[in-house]
N, C-alpha and C positions, 0 to 999 in steps of 0.2 A: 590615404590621401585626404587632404582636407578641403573643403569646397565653402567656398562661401555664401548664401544664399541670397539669393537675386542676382549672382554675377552671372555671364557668360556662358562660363562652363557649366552650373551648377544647374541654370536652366537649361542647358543644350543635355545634359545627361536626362534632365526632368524628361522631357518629351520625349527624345530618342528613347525609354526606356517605356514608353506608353505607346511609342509605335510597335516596339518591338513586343510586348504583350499583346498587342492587337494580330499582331501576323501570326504567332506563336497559338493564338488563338481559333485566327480563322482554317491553319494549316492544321492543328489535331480537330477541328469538325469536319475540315475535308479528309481525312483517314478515319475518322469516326464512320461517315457517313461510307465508305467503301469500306467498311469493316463488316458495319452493319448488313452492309448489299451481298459481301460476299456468302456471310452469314445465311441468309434468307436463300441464297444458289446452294447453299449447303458446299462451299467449297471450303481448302487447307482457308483458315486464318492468323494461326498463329504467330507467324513471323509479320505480317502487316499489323497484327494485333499491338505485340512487344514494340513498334516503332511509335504506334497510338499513344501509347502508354509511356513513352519515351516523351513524346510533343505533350500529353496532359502535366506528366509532372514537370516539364520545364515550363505549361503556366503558370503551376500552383507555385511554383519553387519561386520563382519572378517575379508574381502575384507579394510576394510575403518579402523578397532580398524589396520590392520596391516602396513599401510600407515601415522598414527597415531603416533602407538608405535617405528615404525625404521624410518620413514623419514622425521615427524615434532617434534617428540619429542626426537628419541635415548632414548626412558623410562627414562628421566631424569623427575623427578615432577617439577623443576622448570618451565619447557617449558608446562604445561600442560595448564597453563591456559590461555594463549595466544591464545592457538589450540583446544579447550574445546568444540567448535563447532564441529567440526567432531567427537569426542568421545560419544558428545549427541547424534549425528544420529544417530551415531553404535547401540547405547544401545536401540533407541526408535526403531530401525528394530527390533531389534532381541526380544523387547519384545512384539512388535505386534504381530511377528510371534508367539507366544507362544498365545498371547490372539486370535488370530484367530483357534487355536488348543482346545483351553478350550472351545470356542464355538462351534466348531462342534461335540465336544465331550458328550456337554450338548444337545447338538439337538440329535445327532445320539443314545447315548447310554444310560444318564438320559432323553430321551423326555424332555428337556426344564424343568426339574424341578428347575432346580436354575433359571431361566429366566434370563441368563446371565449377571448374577451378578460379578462373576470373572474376564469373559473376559474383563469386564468393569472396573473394579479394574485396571486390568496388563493396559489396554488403559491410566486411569487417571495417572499411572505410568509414561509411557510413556511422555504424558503431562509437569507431574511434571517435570521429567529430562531434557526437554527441554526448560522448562520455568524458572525453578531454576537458581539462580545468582550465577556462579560461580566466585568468584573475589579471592580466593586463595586455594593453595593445601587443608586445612579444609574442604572448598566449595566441592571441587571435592571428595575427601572424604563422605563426607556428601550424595553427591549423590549415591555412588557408593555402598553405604551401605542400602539407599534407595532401590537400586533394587536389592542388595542380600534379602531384607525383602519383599519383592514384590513376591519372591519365595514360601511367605506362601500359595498365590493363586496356586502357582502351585501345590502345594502336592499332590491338591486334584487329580489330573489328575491318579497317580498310586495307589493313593486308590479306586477308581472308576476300574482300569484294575484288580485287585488284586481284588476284587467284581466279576469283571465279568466273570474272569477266573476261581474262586470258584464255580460261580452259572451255568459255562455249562462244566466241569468238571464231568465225564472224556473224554467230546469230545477234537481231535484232536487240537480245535483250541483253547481250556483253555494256550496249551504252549504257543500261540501265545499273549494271553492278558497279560501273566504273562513276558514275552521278553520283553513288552510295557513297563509294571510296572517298570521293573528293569531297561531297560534301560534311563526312565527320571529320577531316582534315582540316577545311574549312572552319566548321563550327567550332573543332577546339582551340583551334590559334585566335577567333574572336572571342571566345572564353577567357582566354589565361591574358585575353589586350588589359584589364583592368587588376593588374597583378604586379605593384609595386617591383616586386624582386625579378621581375626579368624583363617588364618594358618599361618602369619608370621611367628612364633618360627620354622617352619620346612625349611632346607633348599634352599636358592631360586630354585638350577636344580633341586633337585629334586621334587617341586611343580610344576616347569614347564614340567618335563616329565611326571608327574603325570596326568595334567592338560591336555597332550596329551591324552594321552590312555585313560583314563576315558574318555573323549568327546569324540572320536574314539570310544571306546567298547560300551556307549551310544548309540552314533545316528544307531551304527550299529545294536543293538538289536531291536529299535524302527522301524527301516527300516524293518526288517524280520517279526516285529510283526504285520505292520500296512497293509504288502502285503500279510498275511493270514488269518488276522481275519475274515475280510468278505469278501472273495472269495467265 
């Protein structure tokens, strides 16, 4: 998509994309900071840990897509592939962080029955996007649809909470796996809102206000859900 700078849209992504790093921010120090605490009780961390780590690298990742998209490219695709390195980064952070989430998920709450077959998927992902030649806007394309299909590994993560929530139901903390559920649901459909090949026809602002709040209303339910599961 191509944005023109100073218009409407291009500052409405501007800001929108500095709120959403700010929340993105203050929600991994709130998981920080009860990671840490649990830490100190000497309690399980792990799986509160992997969601930490989930929220750091989608700063770092957004940190770098937003230095990217306003200050080396001005979302023009012609500039994309000159600057294609940094947008690799972006995307191999932010899908490790997801594959370090699939794994603790498969430890903590299937016991290791997939043997970490996913998290290794989203990895080789990674990889690929890093490794892949990007020599024209196609190219980057190519990629970028690569890791919206990379998202098949993720499904399983809310079908897994939406199980667990079913099977200790009607305890208190059923809400909390079900907040989980919904909000990776959530987050990835505000993910893939800035993805030419499957929501072009809709507006650009309003994909990108979309693209807000659905990532906002996401990480914010996974945040609530993953500090009461196992408490």
């Amino acid at each position: 998509m191509t944005l023109q700078p100073n218009t409407f849209e291009y500052n409405l992504l501007f800001y929108l994309t500095i709120i959403l790093i700010i929340v993105k921010v203050l929600l991994s120090t709130y998981l920080g900071i009860k990671v840490l605490k649990k830490r100190k009780q000497e309690q399980e961390i792990e799986f509160l840990f992997a969601f930490f780590i989930l929220l750091l690298s989608g700063v770092i990742s957004r940190i770098i897509y937003f230095y990217f998209d306003f200050f080396l490219t001005q979302n023009n695709p012609d500039n994309y592939v000159e600057n294609v390195i940094y947008w690799k980064i972006a995307s191999a952070i932010g899908i490790c962080g997801s594959a370090v989430v699939m794994f603790a998920v498969d430890r903590k709450v299937l016991k290791f029955k997939l043997k970490g077959i996913f998290s290794y998927i989203l990895i080789a992902t990674a990889v690929i996007v890093l490794i892949y030649p990007v020599n024209t806007v196609a190219d980057f394309n190519t990629v970028a649809n690569i890791i919206v299909l990379s998202f098949l590994a993720i499904i399983l993560l809310p079908a897994v909470f939406f199980y667990v929530g079913v099977k200790i139901h009607p305890s208190p903390r059923a809400l909390s796996a079900f907040a989980i559920a919904i909000g990776i649901i959530v987050y990835m459909i505000g993910t893939i809102m800035v993805n030419e090949t499957f929501f072009g026809f809709i507006d650009t602002a309003i994909r990108f206000l979309l693209f807000v709040i659905l990532k906002i209303a996401g990480l914010a339910m996974m945040s609530y859900g993953v500090t009461k599961l196992y408490e």
